[in-house]
N, C-alpha and C positions, 0 to 999 in steps of 0.2 A: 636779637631776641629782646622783647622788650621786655621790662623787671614789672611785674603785679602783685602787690604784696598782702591784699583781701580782695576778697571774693564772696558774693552771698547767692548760694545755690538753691534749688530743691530737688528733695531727695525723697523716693519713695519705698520703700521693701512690695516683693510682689503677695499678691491676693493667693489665697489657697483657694485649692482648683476644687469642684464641686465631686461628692461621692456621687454612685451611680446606681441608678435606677436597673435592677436587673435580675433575673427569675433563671434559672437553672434549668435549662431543657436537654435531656438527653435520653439519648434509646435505651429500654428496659425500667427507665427511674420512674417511677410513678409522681411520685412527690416530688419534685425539683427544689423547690424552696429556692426562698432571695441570695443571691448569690455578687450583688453589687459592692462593688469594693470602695473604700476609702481615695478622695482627693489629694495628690501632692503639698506636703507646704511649700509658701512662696519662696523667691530665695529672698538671702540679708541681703543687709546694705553694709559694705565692710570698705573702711579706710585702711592705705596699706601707705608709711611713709619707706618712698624706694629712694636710690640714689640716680645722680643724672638731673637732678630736676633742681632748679633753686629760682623758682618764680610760678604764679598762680596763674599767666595770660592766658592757659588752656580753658579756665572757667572761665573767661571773658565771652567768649563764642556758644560755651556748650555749659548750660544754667540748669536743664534738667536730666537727674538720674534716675530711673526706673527700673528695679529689679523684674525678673521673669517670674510669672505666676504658677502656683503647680499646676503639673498636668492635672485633668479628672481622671476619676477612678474608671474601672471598666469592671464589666462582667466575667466569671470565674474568680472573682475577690482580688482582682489583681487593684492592689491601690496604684493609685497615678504618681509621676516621677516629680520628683522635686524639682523647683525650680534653680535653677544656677543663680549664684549670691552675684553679685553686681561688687566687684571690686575696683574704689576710685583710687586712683595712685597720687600721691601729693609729696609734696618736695621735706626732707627731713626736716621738722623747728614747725612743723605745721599745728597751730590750733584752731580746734572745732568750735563754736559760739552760740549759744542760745541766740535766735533772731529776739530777742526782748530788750528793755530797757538799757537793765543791766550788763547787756553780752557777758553773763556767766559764761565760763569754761567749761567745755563737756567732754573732753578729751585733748590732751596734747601728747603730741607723736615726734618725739625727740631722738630716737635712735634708728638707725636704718632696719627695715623688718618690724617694725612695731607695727600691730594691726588692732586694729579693733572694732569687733561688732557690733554697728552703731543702731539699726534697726532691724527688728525680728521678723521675717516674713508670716503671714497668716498660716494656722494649719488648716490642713485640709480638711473637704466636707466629709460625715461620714455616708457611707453609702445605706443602702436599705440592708443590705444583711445585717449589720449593725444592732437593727431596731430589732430585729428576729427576738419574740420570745411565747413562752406557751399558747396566748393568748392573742398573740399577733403575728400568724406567722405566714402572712404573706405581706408586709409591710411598702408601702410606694413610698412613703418619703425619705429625705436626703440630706443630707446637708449641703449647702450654695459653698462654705468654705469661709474661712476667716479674712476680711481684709487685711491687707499690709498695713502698716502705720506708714505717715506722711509728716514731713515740715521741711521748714527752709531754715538754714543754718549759713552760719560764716563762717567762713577760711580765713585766718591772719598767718601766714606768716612772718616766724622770727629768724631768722639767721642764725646759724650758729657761728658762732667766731669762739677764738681765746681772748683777743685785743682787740681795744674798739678804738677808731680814733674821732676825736671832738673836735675841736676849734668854731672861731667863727667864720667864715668866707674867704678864701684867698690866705687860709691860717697855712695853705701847703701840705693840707693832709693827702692829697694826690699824687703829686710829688713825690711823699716820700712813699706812700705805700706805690708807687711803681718803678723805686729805687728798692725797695726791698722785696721786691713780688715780679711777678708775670702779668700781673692785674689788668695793664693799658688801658691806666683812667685817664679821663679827658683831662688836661691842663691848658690854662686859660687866663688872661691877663685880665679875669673880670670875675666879679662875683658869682657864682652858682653855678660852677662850670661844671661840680657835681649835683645831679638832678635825681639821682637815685642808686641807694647802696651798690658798694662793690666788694668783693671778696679777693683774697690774695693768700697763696700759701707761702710762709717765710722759710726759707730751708739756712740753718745756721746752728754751726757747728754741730753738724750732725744729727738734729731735729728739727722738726716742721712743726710748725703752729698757725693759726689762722687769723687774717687781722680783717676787720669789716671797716669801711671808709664810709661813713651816712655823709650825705648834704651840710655843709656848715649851717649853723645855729646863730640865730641875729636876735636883740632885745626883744622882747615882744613873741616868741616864736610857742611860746607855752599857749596866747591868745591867741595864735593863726599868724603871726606876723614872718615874713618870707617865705617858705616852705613847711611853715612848721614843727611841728616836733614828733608828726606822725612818723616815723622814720625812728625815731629813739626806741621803739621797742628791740628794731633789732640789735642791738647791744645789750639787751639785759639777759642775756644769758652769759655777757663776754666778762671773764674771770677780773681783767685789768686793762685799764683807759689811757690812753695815751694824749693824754691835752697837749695839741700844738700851740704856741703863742707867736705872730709873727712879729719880727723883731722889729720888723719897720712901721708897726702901730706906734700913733700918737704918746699912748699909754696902754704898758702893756698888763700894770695891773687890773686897770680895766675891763680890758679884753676878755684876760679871763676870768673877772667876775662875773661878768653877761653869762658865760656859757656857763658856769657853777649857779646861777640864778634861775638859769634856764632847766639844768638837771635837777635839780631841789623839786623846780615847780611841776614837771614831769612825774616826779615818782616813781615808782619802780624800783626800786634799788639802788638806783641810779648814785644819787649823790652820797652812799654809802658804798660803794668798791675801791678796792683799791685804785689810787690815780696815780701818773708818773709825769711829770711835767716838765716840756721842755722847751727851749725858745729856741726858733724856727730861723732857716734865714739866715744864719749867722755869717756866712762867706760876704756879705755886704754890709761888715762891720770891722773895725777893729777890737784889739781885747779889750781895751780901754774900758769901750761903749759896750761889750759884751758882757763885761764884768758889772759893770753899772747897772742893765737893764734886768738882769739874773737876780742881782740882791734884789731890786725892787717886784721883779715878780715870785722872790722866795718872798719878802717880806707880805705878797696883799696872801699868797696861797697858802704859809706857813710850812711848805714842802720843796725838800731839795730841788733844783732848780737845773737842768742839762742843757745843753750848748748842741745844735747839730747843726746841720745844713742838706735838706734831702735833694738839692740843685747838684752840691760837689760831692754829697759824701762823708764830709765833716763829721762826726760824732755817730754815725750811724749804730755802727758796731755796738759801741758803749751803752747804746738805747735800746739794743737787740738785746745784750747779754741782760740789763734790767727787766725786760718783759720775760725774758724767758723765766727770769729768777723770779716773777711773780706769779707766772705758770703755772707755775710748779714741775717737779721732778716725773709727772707721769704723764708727759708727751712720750710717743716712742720715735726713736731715731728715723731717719728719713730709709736708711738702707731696710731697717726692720718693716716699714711701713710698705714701701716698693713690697718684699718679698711674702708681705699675708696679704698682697691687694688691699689693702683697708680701704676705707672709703675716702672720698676727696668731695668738698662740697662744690668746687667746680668743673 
């Protein structure tokens, strides 16, 4: 499946259906009088965030939505049926966007079953009995019925995760999220082996948490430079960051200054969450060199400094039981989770 993570659609509510032209004719009645009923309204246009779904590719193919117009009215006052709402289904973390300069936010859909009514379908025409009064009472006109409203909007896409993980290229954020997950993200002895977010659920000591893996981050990626930083959204909903450092950089304060440079310039929250920082790699070192490159990547970060290795295993644990501690206490247990079915974003 391939990963889409904005989409710019158009979207229409249906037209209300026209009232009816129509006179009352029946045996013994002298007078019939107008008896034309009222037009259906259109149906909405309603987003619904369901589960199952964690990518936009479906709007890549299919760009326009059209709700159904009301029926017209008919004669014996029978008004006409409404039209059926036009429900689109989008993947949870979904936001809807003004097509404008700005892409204002028009709705975000962050919990499964979130729905909202995003355009009102037209009401219906009225018919000529409607018009029925002392002075007019044989009445022919009608109403045609209210147009739907119309525009084009965007879909972005944020992930939801608990933990996010950062680095630059080859930092082993891969690695380790498919040492600690189901994930099976590409690894690769070369930069950009990640080309588009992955999700992974962690199950440890007895609850699950969610970790999102984005594309490494290179100098320059705030200005367009490697893949960017269009991808950082999906972390800003993620509670706490997990910056990899890999041990076998030149300079690994460096390293991770570029990518704190990079989240600052980003915004969003970004360079204000909690961070947990660890240097990567470490089975192709001794303590010596471990210890050494630690102080100097506590000293550029000014934050405690972890040792793992997501290749053997090395410190895994220690960095599991930290995220969870920044979680916080209201993940539910994996056994609790299994038995309400809760939701899984994969």
């Amino acid at each position: 499946m391939h990963f889409l993570d904005q989409a710019k659609i158009f979207i229409k509510s249906g037209d209300g259906g026209p009232g009816a032209v129509s006179f009352r004719r029946e045996k013994y009645i002298e007078y019939g009088g107008p008896d034309g009923g009222n037009g259906g309204k259109g149906g909405d246009i309603v987003f619904e965030a369901v589960a199952g779904l964690n990518t936009l590719i479906d709007f890549r193919y299919t760009q326009h939505f059209k709700a159904r117009r009301g029926t017209p009215g008919a004669g014996r006052d029978r008004t006409g049926a409404g039209g059926d709402d036009l429900v689109i289904k989008v993947p949870v973390g979904t936001q809807i966007l003004a097509d404008d300069d700005e892409r204002s936010l028009l709705a975000d859909l962050t919990k499964e079953g979130d729905r909202v009514a995003f355009l009102r379908g037209g009401d219906g025409g009225r018919g000529n009995a409607s018009y029925k009064s002392s002075t007019n009472r044989a009445p022919r006109q009608h109403g045609p019925g209210w147009p739907g409203e119309e525009m084009w909007v965007w879909l972005r896409l944020k992930l939801l995760a608990d933990a996010g993980l950062v680095g630059l290229p080859n930092a082993g954020k891969s690695t380790f999220i498919n040492a600690v997950t189901n994930a099976q993200a590409k690894v690769g002895a070369y930069a950009f082996t990640t080309t588009r977010p992955q999700l992974g659920v962690v199950t440890h000591k007895g609850q699950e948490f969610v970790v999102a893996d984005i594309p490494g981050l290179i100098e320059g990626a705030a200005d367009g430079a490697g893949v960017g930083d269009r991808f950082l959204g999906h972390i800003e909903r993620c509670r706490v960051l997990l910056h990899l450092v890999d041990a076998n950089d030149e300079d690994v304060g460096t390293s991770y200054r570029i990518v704190r440079d990079e989240l600052e310039a980003y915004g969003g929250g970004l360079s204000d969450k909690p961070v947990i920082v660890a240097l990567n790699k470490v089975d192709t070192l001794d303590e010596e060199l471990i210890a050494a490159l630690s102080a100097e990547l506590e000293s550029e970060s000014r934050l405690p400094v972890m040792a793992l290795s997501g290749a053997s295993g090395t410190g895994i644990d220690a960095v599991l039981d930290k995220l969870l501690e920044a979680i916080g206490p209201s993940r539910k247990s994996a056994a609790e989770a299994q038995e309400n079915g809760d939701w899984s974003p994969l």
